[in-house]
Structures are given as C-alpha cells and as structure tokens.
Legacy VTK file of the C-alpha trace (Angstrom):
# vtk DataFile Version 3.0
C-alpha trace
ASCII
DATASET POLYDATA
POINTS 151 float
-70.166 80.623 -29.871
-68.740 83.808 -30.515
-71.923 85.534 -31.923
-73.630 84.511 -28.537
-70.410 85.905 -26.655
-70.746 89.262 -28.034
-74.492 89.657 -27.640
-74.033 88.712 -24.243
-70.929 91.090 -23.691
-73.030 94.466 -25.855
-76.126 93.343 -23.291
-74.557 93.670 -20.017
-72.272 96.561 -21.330
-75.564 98.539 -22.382
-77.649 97.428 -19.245
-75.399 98.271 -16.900
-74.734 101.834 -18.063
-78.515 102.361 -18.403
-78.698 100.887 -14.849
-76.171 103.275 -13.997
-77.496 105.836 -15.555
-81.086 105.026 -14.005
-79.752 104.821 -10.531
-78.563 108.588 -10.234
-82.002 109.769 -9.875
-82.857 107.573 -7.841
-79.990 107.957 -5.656
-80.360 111.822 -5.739
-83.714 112.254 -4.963
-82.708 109.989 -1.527
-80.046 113.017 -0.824
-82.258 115.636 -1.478
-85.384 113.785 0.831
-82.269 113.688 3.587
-81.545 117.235 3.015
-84.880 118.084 4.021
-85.128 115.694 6.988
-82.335 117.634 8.561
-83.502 120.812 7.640
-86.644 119.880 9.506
-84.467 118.300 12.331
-82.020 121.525 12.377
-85.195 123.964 12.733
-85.768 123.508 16.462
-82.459 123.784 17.560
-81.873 126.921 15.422
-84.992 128.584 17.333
-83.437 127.355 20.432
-79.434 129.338 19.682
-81.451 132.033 18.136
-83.379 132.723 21.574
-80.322 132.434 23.388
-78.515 135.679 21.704
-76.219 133.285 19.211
-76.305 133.507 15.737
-72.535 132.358 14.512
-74.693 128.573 14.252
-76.731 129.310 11.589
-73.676 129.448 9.068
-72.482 126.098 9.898
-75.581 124.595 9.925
-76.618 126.409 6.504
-73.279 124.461 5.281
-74.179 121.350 6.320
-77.828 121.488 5.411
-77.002 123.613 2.067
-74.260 121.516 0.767
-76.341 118.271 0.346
-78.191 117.961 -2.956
-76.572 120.692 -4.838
-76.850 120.867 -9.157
-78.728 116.867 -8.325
-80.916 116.390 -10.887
-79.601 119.163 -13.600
-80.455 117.294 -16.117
-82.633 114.306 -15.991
-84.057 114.310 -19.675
-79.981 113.869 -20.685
-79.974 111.085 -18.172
-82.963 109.472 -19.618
-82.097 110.103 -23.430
-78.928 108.363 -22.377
-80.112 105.207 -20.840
-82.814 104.846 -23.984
-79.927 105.341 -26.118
-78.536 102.678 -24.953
-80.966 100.435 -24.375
-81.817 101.011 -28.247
-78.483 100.144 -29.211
-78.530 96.424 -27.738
-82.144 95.502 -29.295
-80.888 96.803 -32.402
-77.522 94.842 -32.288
-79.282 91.843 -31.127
-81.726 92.455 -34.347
-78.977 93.338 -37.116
-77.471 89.981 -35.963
-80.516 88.128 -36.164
-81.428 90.311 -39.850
-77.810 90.314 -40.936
-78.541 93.993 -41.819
-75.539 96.128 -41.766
-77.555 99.217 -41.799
-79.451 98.419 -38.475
-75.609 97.427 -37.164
-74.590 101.197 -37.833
-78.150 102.129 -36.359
-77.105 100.244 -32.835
-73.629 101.830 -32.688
-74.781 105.497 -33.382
-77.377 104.789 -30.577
-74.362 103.782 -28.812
-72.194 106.503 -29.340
-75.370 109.237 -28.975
-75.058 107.618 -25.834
-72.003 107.559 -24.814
-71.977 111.262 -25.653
-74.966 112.125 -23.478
-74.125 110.245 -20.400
-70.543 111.333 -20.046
-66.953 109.937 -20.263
-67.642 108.423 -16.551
-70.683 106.424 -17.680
-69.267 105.884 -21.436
-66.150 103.787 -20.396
-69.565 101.104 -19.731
-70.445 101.656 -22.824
-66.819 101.189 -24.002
-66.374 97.181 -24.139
-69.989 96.979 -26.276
-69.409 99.691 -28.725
-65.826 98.541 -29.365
-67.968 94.622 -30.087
-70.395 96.681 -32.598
-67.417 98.461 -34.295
-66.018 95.005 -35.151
-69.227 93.483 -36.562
-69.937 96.914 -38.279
-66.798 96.537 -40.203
-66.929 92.906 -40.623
-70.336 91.310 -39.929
-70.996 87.915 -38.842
-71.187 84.885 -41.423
-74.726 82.990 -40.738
-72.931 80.140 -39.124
-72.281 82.512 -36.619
-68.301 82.964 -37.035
-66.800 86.197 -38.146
-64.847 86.255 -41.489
-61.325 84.881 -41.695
-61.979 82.247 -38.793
LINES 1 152
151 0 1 2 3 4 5 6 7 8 9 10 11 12 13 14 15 16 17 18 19 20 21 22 23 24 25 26 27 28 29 30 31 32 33 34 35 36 37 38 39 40 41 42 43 44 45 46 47 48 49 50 51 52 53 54 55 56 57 58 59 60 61 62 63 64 65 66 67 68 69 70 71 72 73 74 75 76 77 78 79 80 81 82 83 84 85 86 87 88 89 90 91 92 93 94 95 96 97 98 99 100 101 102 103 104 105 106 107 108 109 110 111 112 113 114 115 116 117 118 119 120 121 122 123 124 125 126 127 128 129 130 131 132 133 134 135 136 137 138 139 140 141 142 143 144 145 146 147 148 149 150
C-alpha cells in the first residue's frame, strides 16, 4: 500500500512539472503569434497618425506591441532537458522498485535533482514532494512485501 502510494505520489510530482515545464512553450509561442497579430493590426493605423503630422503614437504603440513576448523562449533546450529529466527520474523509480536496485534509485533522484536544477526553484518546488519520496527509499529501500523497514 505504501509502495503503490509513493509511485503514485513521484508520478504525478514528475508529470506535472514536465507538463509544466512543456506548457511554457507552448504558451509563449501563443504570445509571441499575438504580438504579431497586433503588430499587423497596429500597422494601418500608424500609416493613418503618421499622414496626419503625429508621431508621439508610435512610442506607445511600440510599448504595447514591444513589450509582449520579450526573453520567451531563451532557452528551450533547458526547458526540454528539464522535463526529460524528469520524466527519466519516475521510469527509473518505478524500475528500481520493481528491480530493488539501489543504484538505479540514486540514478532516478540525480535525474531528479538535474532537474530540479535546470527548470528552476519555481518549477522544482513540483519536483519537491517526489524527490523528498526517492530520498527516503534511497536511504532505506523498500522490503519486497512492499513495506519500508521498521514498519
């Protein structure tokens, strides 16, 4: 019962930060498609004050328009190592459970910890609830009955 609680618990905590971590792309390229759209939508309007002798418009708009999107997508092969990190980390806790291996239990929480490193201490507190789970079997693994020691 508790074996099955903490895979579940290392899942969710690992699939959610690589969902989280998946989603900022995503999510980034949409403001950066709307910066464009008003740019576009801004252009006519811009001609228009421009004929008319006024030019005091083109700063605000440049704000508006020039804000949106800004350092999106700095680094997206961070973002990806992260979420693979992570996803690595809950196979290979689900297979040093299922092996009993200790050394594939450090493997999963130094994939954890790579990345909680890469995707930040935002994204990492995710992470937090799973790693602290692989600590504890790291430092005392799981009987085959599926208890932990001293229970």
């Amino acid at each position: 019962m508790l074996e099955r609680l903490a895979i579940v618990l290392v899942i969710a905590s690992m699939a959610g930060a690589a969902a989280i971590l998946m989603m900022a792309p995503l999510v980034n390229g949409l403001f950066l498609l709307l910066r464009d759209i008003f740019g576009i939508l801004f252009l006519p309007f811009s001609f228009l004050f421009g004929m008319a002798g006024q030019t005091d418009h083109a700063r605000v708009m440049g704000n508006v328009v020039g804000g949106m999107g800004m350092e999106l997508l700095s680094h997206p092969l961070r973002t990806l190592a992260a979420a693979i990190a992570s996803a690595a980390s809950a196979v290979l806790f689900v297979v040093a459970l299922s092996a009993a291996g200790r050394i594939v239990m450090a493997a999963s929480l130094a994939a954890g910890l790579v990345a909680f490193w890469l995707a930040g201490a935002a994204t990492g507190m995710i992470l937090l609830p799973g790693l602290i789970i692989e600590i504890l079997y790291l430092l005392r693994p799981a009987r085959p009955g599926g208890t932990m020691p001293g229970e």
